[in-house]
C-alpha positions as CSV (number, residue, x, y, z in Angstrom):
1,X,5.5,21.0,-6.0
2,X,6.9,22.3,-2.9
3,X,10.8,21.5,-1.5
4,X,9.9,20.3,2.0
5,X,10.2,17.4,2.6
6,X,7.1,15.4,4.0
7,X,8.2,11.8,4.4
8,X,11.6,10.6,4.3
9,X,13.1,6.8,5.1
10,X,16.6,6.7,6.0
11,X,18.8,3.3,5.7
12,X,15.3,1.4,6.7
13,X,16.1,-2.3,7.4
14,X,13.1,-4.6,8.2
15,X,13.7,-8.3,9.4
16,X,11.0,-11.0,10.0
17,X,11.2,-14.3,12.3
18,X,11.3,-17.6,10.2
19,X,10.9,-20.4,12.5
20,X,11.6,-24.4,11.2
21,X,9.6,-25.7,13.4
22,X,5.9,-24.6,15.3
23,X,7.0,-25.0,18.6
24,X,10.2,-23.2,18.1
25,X,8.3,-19.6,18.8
26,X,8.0,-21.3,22.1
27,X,11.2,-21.9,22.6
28,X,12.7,-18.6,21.2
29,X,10.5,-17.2,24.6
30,X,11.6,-19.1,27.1
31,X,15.0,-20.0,26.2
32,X,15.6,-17.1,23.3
33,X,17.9,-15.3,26.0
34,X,20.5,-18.2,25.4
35,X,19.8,-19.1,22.1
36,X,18.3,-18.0,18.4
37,X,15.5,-20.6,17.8
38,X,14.5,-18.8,14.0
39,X,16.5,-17.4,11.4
40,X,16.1,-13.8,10.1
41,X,14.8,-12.9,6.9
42,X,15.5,-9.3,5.5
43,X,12.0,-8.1,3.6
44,X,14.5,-4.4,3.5
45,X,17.9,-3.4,3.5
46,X,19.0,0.0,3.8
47,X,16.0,2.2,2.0
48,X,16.1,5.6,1.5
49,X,14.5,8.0,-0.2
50,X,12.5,11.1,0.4
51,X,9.2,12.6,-0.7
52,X,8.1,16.6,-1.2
53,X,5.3,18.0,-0.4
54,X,2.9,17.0,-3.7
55,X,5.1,15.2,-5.0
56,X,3.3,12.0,-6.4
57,X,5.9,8.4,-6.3
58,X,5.3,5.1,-7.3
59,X,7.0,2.0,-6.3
60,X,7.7,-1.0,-8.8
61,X,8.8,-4.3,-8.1
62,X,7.8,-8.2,-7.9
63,X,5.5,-9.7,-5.3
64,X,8.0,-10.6,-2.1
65,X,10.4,-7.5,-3.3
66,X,9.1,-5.5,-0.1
67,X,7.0,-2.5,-1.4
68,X,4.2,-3.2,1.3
69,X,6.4,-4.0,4.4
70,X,8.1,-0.5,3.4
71,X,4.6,1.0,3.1
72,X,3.3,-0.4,6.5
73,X,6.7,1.2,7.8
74,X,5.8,4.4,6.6
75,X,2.3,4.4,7.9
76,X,3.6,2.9,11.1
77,X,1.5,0.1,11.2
78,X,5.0,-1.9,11.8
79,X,8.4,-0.5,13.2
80,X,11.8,-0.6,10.9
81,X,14.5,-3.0,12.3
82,X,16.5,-0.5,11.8
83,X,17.0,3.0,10.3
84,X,14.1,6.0,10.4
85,X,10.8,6.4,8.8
86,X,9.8,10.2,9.8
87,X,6.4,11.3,8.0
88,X,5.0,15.7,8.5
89,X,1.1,15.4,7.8
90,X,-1.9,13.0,8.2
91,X,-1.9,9.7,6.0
92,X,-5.1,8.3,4.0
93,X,-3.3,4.3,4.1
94,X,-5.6,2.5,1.1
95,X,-3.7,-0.8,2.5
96,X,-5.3,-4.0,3.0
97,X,-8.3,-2.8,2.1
98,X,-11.5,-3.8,5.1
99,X,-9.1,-5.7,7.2
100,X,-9.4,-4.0,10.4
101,X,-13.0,-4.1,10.2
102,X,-15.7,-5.6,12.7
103,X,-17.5,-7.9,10.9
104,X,-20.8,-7.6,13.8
105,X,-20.8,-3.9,13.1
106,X,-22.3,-2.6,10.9
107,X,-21.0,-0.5,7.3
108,X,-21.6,2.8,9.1
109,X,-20.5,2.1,12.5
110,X,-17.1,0.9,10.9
111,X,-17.1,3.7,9.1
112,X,-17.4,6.1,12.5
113,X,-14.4,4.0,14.0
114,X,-12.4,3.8,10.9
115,X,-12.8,7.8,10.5
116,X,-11.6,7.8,14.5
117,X,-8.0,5.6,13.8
118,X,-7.7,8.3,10.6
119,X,-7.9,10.4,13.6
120,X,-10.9,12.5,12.5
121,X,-13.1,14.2,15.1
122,X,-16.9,12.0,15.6
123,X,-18.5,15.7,14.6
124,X,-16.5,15.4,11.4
125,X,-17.1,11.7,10.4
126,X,-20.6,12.3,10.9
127,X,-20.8,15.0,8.2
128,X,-19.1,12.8,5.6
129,X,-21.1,9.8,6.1
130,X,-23.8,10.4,3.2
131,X,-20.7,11.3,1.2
132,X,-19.0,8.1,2.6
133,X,-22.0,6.4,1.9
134,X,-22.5,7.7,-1.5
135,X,-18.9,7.0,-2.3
136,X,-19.3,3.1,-1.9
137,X,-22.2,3.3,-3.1
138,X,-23.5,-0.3,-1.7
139,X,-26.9,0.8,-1.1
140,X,-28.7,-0.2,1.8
141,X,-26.2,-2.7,3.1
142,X,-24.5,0.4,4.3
143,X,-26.5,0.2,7.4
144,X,-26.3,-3.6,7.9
145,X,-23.1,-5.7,9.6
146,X,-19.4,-6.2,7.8
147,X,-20.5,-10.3,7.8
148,X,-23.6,-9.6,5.0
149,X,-20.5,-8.1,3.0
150,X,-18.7,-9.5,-0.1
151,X,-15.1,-8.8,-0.4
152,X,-16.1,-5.9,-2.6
153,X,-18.5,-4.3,-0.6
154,X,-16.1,-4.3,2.2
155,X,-13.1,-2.9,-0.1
156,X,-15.6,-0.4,-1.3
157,X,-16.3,0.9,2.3
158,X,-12.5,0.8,3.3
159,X,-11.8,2.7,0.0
160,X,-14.8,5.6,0.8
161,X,-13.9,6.2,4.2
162,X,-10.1,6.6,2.8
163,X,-11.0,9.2,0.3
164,X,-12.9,11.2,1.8
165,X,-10.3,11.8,4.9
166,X,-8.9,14.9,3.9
167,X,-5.5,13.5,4.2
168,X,-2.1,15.1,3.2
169,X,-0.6,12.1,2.1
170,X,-2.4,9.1,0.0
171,X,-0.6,5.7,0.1
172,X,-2.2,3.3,-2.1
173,X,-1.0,-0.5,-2.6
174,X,-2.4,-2.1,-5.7
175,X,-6.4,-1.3,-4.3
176,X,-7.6,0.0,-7.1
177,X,-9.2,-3.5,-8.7
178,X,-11.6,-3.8,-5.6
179,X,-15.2,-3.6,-7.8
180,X,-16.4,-3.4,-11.2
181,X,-15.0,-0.9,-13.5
182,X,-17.6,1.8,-12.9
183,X,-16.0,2.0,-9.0
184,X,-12.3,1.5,-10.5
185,X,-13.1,4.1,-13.0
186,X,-14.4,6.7,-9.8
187,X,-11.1,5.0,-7.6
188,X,-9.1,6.0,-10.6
189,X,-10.6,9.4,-11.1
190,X,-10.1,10.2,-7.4
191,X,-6.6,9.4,-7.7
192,X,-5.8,11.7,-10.7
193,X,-7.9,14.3,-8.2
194,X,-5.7,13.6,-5.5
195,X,-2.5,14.3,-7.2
196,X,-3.4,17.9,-8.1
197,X,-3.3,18.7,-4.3
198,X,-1.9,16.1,-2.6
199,X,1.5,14.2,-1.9
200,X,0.5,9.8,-3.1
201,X,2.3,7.0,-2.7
202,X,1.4,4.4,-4.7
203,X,2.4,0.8,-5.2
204,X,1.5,-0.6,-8.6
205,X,2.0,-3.3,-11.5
206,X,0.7,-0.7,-13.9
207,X,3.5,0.9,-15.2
208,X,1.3,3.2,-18.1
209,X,-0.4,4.4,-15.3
210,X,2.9,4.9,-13.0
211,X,4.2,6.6,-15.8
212,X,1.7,9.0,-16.6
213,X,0.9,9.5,-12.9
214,X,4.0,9.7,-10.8
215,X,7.1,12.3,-10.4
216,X,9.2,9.7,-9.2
217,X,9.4,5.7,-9.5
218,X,11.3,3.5,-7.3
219,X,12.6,0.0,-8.2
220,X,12.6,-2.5,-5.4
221,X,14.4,-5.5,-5.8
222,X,14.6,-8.1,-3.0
223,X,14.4,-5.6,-0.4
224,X,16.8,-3.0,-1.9
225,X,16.1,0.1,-4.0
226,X,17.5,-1.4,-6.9
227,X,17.3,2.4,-9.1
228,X,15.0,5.3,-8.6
229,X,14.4,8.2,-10.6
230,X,12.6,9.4,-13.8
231,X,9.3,7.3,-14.3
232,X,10.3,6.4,-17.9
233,X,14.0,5.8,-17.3
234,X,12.9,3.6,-14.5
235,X,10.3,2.2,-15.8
236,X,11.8,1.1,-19.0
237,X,15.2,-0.5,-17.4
238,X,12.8,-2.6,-15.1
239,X,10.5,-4.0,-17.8
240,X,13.4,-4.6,-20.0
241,X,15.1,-6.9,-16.2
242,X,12.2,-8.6,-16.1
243,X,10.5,-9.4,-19.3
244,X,13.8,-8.7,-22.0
245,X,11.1,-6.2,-23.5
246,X,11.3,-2.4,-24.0
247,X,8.3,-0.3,-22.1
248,X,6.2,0.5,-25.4
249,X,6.0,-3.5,-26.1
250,X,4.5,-4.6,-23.0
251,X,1.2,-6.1,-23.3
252,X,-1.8,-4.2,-22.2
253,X,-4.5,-5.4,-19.8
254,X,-7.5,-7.1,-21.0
255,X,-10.3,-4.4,-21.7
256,X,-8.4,-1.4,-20.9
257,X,-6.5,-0.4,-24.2
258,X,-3.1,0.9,-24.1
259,X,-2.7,0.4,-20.5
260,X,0.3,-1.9,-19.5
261,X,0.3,-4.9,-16.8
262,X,3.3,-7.2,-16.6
263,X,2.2,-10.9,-17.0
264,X,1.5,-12.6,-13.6
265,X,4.0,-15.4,-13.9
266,X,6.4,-12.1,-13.9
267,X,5.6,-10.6,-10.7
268,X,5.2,-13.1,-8.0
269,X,7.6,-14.3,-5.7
270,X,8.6,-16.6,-3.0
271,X,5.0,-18.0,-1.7
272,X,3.6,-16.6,1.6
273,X,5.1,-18.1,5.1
274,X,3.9,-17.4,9.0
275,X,6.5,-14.9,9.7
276,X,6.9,-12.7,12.8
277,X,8.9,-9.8,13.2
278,X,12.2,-9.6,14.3
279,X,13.1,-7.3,17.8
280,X,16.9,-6.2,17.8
């Protein structure tokens, strides 16, 4: 692992516009000069932490604790509030896997723009489409349009094209349940690839696999970094905050021996809400 540092997130603060009301957006525009017509809700408060060069970190926490709004920060799909996010190197983002798809295109031509946004050259993408292809391994619906797709099929895709970006940072967020086991096996083994020559990020319930995976584990806990440090150490003190058990008692996951997943009830949050985000 090498000491430069490749990403690093400096007092990150992210806030979000609740508004009471639907037509309060409306007046927030025309009369927000004057008067606040939504109150602010903080998804992050001062987050820092950097990353090295192969280093590989994982991020714990509930659902609604703000692991994806710091990932989408770090990806710069959305802009801090307030602090820095600075990132050295091209980022594979496994987020939201399929969503910024074109559902009249079709599995290859998303694939061409997809590669494009990763900012790959057309000459490039072009060469890795059979391995693209072969990745996903959806067979002939590769070459038919996004609205023929399951869910699945369209994870699969978004998850091919991301692997096979040659990208020196991987950021994955929980993706890795997005087929049958053969394809989570193969998104799993690409992962443990990965980590032998690249820097990950990864967001994940699973703390056997954080464990055995990551350098580094952070805790976040209602928008704070609540401890980060040791996988183990950090590990242990959050499963014994949230379920009053220590590490080696959790129970594993149905059909995948020996490999912890906290109980559902024990990681969701506060239930979804039509948020915008909050300008300074």
């Amino acid at each position: 692992m090498s000491s430069e540092v490749i990403i690093s997130c400096e007092n990150i603060g992210k806030a979000f516009q609740l508004y009471t009301h639907r037509n309060d957006q409306l007046k927030q525009i025309l009369f927000g000069h004057w008067k606040r017509f939504y109150h602010q809700h903080w998804a992050l408060r001062d987050v820092s932490f950097e990353v090295r060069r192969g280093e590989r970190v994982g991020i714990i926490g509930r659902n609604g604790a703000g692991k994806t709004t710091l990932l989408q920060i770090i990806c710069g799909i959305t802009q801090p509030t307030q602090g820095t996010a600075k990132v050295k190197g091209s980022i594979a983002p496994i987020l939201a896997l399929g969503a910024g798809f074109d559902k009249e295109l079709t599995g290859r031509e998303n694939a061409l723009i997809g590669g494009a946004i990763l900012g790959l050259r057309r000459s490039v993408i072009e060469k890795k489409l059979p391995s693209i292809e072969a990745f996903a391994d959806i067979g002939e619906v590769f070459y038919q349009p996004l609205r023929m797709y399951s869910s699945g099929m369209a994870a699969r895709l978004a998850f091919a094209l991301c692997a096979l970006a040659d990208a020196d940072i991987l950021i994955v967020d929980e993706a890795l349940s997005v087929g049958d086991a053969s394809f989570t096996d193969k998104c799993d083994a690409f992962i443990q690839d990965f980590a032998k020559r690249g820097t990950i990020l990864i967001v994940s319930h699973d703390l056997a696999t954080l464990q055995t995976l990551c350098d580094q584990v952070l805790w976040v806990e209602d928008g704070y970094v609540r401890q980060s440090g040791d996988p183990a150490e950090v590990l242990t003190a959050y499963a014994e905050a949230v379920m009053g058990k220590n590490l080696t008692k959790l129970p594993s996951a149905p059909g995948t021996p020996g490999r912890a997943r906290l109980p559902a009830e024990l990681v969701n949050g506060p239930g979804d809400t039509n948020i915008k985000a909050a300008s300074n």
